[in-house]
mmCIF file of the N, C-alpha and C atoms, coordinates in Angstrom:
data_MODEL
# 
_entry.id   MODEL 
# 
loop_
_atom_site.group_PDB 
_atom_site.id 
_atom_site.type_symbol 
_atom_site.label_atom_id 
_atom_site.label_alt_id 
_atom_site.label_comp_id 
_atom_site.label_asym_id 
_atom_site.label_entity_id 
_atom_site.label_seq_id 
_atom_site.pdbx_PDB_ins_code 
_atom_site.Cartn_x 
_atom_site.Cartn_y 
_atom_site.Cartn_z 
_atom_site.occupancy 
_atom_site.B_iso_or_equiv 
_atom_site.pdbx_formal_charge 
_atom_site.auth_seq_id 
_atom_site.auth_comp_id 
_atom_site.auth_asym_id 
_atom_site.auth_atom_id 
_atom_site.pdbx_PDB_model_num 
ATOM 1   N N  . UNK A 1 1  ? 52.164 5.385   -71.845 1.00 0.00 ? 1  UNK A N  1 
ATOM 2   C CA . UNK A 1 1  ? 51.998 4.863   -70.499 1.00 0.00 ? 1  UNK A CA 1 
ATOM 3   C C  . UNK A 1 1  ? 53.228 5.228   -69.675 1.00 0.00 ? 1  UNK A C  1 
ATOM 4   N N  . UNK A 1 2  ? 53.179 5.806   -68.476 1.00 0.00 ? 2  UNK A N  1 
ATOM 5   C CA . UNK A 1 2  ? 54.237 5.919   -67.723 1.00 0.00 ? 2  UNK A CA 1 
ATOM 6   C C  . UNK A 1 2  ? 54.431 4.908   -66.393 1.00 0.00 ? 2  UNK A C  1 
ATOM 7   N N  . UNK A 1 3  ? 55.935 4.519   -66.641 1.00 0.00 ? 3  UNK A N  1 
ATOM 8   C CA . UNK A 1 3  ? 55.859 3.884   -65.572 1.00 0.00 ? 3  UNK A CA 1 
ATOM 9   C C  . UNK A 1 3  ? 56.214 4.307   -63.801 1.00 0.00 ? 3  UNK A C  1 
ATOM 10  N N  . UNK A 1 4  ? 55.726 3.818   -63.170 1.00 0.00 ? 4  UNK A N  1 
ATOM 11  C CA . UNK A 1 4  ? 55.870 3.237   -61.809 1.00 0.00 ? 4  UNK A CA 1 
ATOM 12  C C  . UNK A 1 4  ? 57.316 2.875   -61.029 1.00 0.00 ? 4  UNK A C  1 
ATOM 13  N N  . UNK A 1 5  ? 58.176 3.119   -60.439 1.00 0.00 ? 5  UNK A N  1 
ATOM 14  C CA . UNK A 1 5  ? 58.661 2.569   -59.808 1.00 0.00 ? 5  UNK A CA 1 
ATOM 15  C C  . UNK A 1 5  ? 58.224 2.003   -58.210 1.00 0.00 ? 5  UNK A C  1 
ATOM 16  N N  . UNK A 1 6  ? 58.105 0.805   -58.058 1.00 0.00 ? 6  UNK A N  1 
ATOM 17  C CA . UNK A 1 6  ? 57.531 -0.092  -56.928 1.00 0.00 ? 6  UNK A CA 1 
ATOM 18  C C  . UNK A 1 6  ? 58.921 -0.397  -56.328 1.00 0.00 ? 6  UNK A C  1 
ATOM 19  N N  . UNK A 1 7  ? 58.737 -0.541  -54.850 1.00 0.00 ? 7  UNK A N  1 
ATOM 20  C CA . UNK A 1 7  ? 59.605 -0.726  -53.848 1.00 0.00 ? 7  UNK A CA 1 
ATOM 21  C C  . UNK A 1 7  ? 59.005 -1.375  -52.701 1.00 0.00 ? 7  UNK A C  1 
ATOM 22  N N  . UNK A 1 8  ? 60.003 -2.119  -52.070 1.00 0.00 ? 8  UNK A N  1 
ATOM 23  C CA . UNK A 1 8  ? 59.182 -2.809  -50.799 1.00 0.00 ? 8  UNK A CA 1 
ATOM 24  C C  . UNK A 1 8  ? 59.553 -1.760  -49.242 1.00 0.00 ? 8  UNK A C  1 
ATOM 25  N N  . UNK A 1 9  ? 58.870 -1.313  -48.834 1.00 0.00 ? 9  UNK A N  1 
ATOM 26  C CA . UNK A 1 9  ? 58.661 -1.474  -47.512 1.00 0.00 ? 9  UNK A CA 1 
ATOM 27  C C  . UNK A 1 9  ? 57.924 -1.505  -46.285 1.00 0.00 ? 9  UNK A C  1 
ATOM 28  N N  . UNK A 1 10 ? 58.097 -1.482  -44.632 1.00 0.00 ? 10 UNK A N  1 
ATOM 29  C CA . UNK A 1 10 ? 57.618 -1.940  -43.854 1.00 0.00 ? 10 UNK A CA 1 
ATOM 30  C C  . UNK A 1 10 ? 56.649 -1.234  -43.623 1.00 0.00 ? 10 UNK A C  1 
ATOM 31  N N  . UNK A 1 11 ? 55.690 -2.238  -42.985 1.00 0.00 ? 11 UNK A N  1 
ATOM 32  C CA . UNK A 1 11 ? 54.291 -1.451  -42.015 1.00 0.00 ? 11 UNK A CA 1 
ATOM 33  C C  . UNK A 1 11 ? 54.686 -1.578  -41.170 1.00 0.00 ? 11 UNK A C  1 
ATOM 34  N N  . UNK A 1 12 ? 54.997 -0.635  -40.168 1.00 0.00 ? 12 UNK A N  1 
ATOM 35  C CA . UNK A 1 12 ? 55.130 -0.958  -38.635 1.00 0.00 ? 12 UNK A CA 1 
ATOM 36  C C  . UNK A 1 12 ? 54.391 -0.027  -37.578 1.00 0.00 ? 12 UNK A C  1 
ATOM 37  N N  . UNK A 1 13 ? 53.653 0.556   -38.480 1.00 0.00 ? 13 UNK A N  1 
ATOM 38  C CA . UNK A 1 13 ? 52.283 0.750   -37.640 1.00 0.00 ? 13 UNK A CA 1 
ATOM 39  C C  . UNK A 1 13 ? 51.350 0.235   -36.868 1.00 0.00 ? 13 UNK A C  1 
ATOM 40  N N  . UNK A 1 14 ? 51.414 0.056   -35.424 1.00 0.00 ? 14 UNK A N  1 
ATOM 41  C CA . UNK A 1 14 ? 50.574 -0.957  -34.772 1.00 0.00 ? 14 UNK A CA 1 
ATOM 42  C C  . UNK A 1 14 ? 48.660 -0.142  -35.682 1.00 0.00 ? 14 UNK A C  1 
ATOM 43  N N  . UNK A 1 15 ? 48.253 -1.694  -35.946 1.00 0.00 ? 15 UNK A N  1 
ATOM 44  C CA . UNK A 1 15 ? 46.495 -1.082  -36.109 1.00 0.00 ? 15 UNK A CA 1 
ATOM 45  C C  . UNK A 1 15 ? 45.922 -2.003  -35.154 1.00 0.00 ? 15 UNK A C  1 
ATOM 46  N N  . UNK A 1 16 ? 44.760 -1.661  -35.273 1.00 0.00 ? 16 UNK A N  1 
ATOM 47  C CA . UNK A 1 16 ? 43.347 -2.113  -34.537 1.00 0.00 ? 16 UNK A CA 1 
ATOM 48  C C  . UNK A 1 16 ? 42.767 -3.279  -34.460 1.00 0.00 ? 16 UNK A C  1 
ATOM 49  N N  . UNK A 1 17 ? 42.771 -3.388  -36.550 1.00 0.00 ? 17 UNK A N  1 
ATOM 50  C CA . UNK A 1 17 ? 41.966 -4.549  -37.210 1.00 0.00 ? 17 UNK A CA 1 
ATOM 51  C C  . UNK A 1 17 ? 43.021 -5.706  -36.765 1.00 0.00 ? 17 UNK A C  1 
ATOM 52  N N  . UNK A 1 18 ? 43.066 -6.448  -37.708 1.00 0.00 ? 18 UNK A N  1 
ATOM 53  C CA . UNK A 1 18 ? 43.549 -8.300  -37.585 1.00 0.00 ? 18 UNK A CA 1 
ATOM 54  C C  . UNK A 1 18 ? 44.575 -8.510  -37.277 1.00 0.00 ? 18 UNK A C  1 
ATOM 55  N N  . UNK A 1 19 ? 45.759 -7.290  -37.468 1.00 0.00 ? 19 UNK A N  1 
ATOM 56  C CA . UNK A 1 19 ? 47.019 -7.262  -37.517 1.00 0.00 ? 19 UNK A CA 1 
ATOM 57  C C  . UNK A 1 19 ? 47.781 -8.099  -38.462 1.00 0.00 ? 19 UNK A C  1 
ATOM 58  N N  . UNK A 1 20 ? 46.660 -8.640  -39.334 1.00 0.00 ? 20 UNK A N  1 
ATOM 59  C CA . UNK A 1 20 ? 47.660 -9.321  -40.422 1.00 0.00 ? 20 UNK A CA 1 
ATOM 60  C C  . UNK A 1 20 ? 48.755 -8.126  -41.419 1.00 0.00 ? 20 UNK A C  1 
ATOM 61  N N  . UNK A 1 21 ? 48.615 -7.082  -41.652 1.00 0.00 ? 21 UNK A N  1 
ATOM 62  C CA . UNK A 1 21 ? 49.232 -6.312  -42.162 1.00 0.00 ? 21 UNK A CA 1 
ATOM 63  C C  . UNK A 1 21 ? 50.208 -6.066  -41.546 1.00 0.00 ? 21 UNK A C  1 
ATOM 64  N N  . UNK A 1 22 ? 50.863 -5.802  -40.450 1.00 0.00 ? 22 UNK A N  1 
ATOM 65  C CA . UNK A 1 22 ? 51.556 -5.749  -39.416 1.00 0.00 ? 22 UNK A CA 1 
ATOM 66  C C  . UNK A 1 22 ? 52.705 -6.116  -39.626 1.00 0.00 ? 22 UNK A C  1 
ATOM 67  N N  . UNK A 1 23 ? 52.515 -7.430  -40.366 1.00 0.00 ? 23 UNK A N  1 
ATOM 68  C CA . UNK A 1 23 ? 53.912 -8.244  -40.148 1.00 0.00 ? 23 UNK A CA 1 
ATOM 69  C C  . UNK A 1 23 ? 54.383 -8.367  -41.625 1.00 0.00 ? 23 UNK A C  1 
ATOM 70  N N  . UNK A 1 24 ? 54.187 -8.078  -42.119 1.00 0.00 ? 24 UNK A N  1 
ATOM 71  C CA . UNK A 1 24 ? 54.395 -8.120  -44.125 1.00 0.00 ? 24 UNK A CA 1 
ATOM 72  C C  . UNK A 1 24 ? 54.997 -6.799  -44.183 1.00 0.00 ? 24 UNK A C  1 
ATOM 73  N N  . UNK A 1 25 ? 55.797 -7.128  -45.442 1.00 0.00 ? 25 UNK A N  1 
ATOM 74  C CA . UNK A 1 25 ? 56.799 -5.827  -46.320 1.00 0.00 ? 25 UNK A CA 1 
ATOM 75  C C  . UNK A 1 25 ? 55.229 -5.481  -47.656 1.00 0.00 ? 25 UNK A C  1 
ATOM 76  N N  . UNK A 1 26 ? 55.133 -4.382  -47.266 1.00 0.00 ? 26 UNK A N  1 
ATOM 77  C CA . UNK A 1 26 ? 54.297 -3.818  -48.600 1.00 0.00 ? 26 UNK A CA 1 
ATOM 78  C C  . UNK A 1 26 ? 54.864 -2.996  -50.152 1.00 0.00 ? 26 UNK A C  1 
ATOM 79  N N  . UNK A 1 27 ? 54.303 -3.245  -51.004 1.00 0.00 ? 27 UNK A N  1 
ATOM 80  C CA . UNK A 1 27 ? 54.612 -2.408  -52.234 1.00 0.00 ? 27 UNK A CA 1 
ATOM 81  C C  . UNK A 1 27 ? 54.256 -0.709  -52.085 1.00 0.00 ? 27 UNK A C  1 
ATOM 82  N N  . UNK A 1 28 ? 55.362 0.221   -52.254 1.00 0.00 ? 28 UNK A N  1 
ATOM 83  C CA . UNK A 1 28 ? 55.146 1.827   -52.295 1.00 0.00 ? 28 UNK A CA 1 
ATOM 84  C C  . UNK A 1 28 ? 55.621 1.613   -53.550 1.00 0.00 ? 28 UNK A C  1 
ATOM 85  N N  . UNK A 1 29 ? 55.405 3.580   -53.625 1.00 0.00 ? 29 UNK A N  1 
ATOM 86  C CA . UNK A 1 29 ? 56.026 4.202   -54.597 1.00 0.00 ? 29 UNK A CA 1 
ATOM 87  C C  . UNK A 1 29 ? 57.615 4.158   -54.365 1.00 0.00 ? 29 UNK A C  1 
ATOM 88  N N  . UNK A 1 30 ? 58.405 3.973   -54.836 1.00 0.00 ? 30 UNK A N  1 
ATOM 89  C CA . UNK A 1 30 ? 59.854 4.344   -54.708 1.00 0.00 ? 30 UNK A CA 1 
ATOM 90  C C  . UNK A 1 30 ? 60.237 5.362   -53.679 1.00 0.00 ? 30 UNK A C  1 
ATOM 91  N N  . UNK A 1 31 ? 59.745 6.693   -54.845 1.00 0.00 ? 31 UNK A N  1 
ATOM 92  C CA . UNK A 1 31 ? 59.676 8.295   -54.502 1.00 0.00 ? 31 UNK A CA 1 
ATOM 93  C C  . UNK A 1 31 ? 59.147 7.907   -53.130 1.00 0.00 ? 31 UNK A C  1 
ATOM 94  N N  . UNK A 1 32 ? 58.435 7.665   -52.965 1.00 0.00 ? 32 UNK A N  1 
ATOM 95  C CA . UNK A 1 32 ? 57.513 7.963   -51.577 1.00 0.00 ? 32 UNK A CA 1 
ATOM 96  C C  . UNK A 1 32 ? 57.802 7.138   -50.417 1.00 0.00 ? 32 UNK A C  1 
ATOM 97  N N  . UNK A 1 33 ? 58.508 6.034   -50.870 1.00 0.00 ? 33 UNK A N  1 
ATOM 98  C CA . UNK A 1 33 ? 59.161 5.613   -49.552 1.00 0.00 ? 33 UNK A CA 1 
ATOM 99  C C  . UNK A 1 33 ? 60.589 6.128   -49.165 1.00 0.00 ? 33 UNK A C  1 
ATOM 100 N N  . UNK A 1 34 ? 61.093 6.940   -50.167 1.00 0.00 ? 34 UNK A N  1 
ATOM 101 C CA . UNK A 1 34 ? 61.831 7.434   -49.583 1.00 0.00 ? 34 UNK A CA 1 
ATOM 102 C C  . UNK A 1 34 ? 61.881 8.810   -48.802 1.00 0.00 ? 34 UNK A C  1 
ATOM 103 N N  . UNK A 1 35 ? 60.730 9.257   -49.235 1.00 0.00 ? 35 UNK A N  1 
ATOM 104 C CA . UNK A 1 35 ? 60.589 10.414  -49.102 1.00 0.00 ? 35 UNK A CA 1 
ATOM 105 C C  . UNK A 1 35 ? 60.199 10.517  -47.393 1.00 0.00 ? 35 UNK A C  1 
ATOM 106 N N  . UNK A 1 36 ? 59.587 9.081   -47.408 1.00 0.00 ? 36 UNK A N  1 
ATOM 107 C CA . UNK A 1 36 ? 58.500 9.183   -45.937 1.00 0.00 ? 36 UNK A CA 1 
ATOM 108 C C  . UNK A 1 36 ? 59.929 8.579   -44.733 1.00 0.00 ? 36 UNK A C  1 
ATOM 109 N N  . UNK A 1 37 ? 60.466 8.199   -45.655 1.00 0.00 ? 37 UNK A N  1 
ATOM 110 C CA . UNK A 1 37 ? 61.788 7.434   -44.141 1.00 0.00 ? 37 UNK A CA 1 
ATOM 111 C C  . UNK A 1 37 ? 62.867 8.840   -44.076 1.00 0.00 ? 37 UNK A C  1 
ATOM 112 N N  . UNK A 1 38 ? 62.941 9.731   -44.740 1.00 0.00 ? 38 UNK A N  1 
ATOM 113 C CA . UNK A 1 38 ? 63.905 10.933  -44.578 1.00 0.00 ? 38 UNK A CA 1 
ATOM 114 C C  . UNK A 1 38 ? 62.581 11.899  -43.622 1.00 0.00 ? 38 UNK A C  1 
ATOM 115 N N  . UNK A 1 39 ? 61.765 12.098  -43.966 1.00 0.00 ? 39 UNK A N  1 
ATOM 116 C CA . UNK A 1 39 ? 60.877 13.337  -43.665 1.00 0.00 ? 39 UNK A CA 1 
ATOM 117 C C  . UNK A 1 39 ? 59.904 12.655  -42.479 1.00 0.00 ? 39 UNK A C  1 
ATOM 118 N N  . UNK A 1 40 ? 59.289 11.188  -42.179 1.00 0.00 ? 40 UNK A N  1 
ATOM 119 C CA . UNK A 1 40 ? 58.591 10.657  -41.196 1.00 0.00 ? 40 UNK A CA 1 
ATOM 120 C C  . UNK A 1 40 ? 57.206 10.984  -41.980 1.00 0.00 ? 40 UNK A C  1 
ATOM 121 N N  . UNK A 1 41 ? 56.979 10.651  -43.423 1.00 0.00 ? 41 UNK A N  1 
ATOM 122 C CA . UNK A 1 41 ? 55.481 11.002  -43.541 1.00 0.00 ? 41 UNK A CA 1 
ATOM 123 C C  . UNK A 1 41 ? 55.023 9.365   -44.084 1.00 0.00 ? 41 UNK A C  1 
ATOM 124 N N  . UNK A 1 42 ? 53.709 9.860   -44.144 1.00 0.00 ? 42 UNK A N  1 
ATOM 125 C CA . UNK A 1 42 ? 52.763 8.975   -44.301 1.00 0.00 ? 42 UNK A CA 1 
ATOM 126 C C  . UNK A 1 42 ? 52.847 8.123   -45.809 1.00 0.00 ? 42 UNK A C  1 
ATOM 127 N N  . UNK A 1 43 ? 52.854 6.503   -45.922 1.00 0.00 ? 43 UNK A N  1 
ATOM 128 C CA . UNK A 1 43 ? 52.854 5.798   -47.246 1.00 0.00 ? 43 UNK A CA 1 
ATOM 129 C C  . UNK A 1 43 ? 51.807 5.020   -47.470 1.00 0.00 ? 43 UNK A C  1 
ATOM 130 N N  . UNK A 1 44 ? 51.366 5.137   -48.763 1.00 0.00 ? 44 UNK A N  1 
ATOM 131 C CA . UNK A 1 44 ? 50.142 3.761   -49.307 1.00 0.00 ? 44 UNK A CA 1 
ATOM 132 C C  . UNK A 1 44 ? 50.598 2.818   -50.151 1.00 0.00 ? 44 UNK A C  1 
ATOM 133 N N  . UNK A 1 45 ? 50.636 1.552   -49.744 1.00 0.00 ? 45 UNK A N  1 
ATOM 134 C CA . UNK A 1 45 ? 51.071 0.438   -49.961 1.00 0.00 ? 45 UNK A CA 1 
ATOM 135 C C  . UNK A 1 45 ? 49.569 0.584   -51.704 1.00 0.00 ? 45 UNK A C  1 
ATOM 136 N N  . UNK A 1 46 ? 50.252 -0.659  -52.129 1.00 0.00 ? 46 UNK A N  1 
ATOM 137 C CA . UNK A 1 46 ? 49.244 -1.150  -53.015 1.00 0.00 ? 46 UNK A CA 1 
ATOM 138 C C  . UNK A 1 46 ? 48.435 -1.640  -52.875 1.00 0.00 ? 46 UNK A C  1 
ATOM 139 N N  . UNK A 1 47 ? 48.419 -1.988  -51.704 1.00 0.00 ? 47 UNK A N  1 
ATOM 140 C CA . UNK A 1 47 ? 46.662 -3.260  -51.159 1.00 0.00 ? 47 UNK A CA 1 
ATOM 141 C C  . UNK A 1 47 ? 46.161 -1.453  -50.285 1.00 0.00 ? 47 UNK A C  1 
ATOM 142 N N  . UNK A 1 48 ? 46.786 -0.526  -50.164 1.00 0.00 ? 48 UNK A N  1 
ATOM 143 C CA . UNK A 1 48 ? 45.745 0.136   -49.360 1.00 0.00 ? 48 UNK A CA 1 
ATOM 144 C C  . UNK A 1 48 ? 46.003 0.328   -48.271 1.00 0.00 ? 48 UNK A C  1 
ATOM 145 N N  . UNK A 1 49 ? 46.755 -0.130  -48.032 1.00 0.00 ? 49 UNK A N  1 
ATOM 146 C CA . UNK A 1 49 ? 47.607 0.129   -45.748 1.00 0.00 ? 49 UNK A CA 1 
ATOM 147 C C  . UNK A 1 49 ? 48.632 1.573   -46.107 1.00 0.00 ? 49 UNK A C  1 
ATOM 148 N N  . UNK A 1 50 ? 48.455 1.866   -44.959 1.00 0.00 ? 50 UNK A N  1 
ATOM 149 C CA . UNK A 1 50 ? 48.647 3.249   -44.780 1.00 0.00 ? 50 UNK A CA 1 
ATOM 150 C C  . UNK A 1 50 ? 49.720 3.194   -43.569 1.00 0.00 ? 50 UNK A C  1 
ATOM 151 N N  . UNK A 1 51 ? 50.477 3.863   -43.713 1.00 0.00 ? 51 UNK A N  1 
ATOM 152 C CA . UNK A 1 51 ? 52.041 3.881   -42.377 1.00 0.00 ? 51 UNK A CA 1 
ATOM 153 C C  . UNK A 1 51 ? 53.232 4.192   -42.231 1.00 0.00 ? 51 UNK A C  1 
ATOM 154 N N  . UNK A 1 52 ? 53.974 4.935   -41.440 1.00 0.00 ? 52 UNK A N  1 
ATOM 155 C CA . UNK A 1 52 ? 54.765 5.803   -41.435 1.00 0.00 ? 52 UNK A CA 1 
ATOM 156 C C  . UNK A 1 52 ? 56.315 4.391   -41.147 1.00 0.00 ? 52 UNK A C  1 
ATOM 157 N N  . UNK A 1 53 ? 56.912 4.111   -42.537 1.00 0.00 ? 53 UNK A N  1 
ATOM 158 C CA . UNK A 1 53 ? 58.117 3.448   -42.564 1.00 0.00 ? 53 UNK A CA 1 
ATOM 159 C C  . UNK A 1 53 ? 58.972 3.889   -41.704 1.00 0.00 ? 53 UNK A C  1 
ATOM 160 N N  . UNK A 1 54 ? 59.371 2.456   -41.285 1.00 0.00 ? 54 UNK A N  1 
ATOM 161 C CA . UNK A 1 54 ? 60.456 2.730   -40.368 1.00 0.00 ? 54 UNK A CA 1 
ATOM 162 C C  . UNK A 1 54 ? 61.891 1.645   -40.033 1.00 0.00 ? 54 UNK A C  1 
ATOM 163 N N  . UNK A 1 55 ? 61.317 0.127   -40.861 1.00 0.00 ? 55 UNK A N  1 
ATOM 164 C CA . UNK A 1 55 ? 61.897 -0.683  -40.270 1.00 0.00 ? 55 UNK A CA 1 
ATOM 165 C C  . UNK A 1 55 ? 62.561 -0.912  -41.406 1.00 0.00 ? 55 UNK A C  1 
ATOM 166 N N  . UNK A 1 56 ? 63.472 -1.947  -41.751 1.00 0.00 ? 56 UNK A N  1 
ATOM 167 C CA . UNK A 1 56 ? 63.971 -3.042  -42.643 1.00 0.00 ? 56 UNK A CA 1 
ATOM 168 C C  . UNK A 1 56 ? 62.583 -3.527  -43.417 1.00 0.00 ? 56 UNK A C  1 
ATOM 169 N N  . UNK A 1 57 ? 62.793 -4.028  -44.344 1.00 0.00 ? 57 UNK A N  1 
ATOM 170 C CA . UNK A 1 57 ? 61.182 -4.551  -45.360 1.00 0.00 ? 57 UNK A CA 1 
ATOM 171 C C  . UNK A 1 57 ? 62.002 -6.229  -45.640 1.00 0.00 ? 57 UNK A C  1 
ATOM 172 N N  . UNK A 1 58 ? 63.364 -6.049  -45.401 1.00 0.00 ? 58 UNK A N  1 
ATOM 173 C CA . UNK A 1 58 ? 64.045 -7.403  -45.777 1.00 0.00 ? 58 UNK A CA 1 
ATOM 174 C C  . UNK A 1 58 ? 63.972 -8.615  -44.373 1.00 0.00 ? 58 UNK A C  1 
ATOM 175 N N  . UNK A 1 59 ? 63.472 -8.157  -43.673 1.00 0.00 ? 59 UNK A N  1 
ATOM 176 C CA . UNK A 1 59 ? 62.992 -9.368  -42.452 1.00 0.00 ? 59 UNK A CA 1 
ATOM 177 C C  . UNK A 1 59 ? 61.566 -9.727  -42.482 1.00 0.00 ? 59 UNK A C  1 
ATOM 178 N N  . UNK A 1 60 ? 60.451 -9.339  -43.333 1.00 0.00 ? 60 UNK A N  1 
ATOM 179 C CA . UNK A 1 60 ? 59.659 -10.059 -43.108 1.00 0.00 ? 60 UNK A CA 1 
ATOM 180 C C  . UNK A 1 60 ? 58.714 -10.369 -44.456 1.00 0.00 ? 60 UNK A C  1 
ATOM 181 N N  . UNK A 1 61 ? 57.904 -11.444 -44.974 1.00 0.00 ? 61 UNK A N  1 
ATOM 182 C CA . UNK A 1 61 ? 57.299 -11.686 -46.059 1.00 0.00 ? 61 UNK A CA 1 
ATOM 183 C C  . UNK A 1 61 ? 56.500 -10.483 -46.558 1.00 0.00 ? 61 UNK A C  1 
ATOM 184 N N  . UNK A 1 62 ? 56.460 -10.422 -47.741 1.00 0.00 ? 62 UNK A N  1 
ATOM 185 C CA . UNK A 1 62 ? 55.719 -9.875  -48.914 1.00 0.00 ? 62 UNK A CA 1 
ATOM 186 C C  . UNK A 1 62 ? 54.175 -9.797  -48.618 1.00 0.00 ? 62 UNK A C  1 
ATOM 187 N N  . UNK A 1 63 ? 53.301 -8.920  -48.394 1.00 0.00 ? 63 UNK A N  1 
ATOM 188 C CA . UNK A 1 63 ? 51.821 -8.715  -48.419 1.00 0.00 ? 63 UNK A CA 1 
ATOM 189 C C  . UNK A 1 63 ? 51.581 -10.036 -49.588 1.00 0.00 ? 63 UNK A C  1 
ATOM 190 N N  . UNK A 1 64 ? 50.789 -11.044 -50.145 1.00 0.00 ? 64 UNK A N  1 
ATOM 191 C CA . UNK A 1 64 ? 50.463 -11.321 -50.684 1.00 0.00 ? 64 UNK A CA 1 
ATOM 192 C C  . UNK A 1 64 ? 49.268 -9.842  -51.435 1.00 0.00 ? 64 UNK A C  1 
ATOM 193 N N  . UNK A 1 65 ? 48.486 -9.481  -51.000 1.00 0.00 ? 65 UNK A N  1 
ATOM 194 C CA . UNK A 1 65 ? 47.428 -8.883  -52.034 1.00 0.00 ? 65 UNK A CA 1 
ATOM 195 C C  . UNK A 1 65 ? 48.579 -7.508  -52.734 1.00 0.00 ? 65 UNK A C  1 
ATOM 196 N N  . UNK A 1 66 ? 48.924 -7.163  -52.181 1.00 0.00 ? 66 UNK A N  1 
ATOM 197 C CA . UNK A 1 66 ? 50.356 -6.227  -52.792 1.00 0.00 ? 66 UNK A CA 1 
ATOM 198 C C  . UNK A 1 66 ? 51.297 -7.012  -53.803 1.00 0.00 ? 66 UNK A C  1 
ATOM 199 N N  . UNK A 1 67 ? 51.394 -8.290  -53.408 1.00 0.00 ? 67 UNK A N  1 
ATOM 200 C CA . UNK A 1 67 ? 52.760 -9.282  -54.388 1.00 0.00 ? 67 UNK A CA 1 
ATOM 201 C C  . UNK A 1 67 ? 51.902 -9.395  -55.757 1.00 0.00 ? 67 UNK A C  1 
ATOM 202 N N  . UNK A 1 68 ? 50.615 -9.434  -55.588 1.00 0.00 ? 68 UNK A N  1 
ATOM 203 C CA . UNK A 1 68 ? 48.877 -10.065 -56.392 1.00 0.00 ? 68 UNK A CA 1 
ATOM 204 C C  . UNK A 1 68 ? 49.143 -8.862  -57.677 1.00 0.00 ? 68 UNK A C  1 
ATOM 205 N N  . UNK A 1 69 ? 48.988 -7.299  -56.419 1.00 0.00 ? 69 UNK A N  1 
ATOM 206 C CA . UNK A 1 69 ? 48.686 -6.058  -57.455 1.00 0.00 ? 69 UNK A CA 1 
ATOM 207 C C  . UNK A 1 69 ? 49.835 -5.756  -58.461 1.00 0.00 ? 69 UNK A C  1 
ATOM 208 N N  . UNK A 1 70 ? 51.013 -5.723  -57.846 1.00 0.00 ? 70 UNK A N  1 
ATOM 209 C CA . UNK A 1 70 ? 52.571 -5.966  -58.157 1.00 0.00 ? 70 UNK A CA 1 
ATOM 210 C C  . UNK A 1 70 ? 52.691 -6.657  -59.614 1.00 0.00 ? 70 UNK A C  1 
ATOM 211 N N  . UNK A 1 71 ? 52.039 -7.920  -59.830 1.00 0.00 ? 71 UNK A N  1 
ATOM 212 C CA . UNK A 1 71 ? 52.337 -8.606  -60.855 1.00 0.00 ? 71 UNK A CA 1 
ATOM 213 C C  . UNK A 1 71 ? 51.355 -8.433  -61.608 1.00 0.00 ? 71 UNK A C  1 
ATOM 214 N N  . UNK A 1 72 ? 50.050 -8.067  -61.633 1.00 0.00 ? 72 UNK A N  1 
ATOM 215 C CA . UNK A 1 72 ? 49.250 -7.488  -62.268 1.00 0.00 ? 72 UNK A CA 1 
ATOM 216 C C  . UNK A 1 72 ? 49.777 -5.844  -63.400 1.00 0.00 ? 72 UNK A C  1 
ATOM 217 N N  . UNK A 1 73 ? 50.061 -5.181  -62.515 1.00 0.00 ? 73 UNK A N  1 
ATOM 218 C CA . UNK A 1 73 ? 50.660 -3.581  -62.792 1.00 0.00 ? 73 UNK A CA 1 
ATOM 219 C C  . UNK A 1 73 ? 52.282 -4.974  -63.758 1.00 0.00 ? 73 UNK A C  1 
ATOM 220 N N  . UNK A 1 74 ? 53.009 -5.144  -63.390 1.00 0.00 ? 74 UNK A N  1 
ATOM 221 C CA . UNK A 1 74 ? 54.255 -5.690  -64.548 1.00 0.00 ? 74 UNK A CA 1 
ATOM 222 C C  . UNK A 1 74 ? 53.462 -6.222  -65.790 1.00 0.00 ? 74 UNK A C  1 
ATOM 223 N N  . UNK A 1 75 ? 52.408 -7.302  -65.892 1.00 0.00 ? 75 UNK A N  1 
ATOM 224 C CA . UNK A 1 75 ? 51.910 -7.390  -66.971 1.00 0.00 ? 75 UNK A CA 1 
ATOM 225 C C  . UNK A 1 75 ? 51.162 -6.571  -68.152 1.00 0.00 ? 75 UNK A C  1 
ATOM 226 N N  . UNK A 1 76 ? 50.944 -5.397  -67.353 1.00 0.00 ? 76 UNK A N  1 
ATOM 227 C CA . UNK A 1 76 ? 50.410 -4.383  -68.261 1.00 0.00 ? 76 UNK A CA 1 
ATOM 228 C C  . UNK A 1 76 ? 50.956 -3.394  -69.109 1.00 0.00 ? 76 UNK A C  1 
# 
């Protein structure tokens, strides 16, 4: 089994839908959030939100369905 490195950061992608995603720090890949805050590309959280990082992830709460998948993926 190989592992994962998980990292928190921001959505600050304005969307459409509820905007509950909006305001939550999401779970990435490590690699890939860093990759997307040097280069401006595109990240997928673990619940599935999609968005080009940009902010601090340490000012605002944890996605719950990401915190959900997060501890699921550690128990395995």
């Amino acid at each position: 089994m190989s592992e994962t490195a998980y990292d928190l950061d921001l959505d600050t992608r304005l969307d459409t839908g509820d905007g509950d995603h909006d305001r939550f720090s999401h779970y990435v890949q490590k690699d890939e959030a860093t990759r997307a805050m040097v280069e401006g590309t595109t990240v997928t959280a673990l619940c599935g939100k999609k968005w080009v990082p940009s902010r601090d992830p340490e000012k605002f709460p944890i996605c719950n369905t990401c915190k959900e998948l997060h501890a699921t993926l550690e128990s395995n």
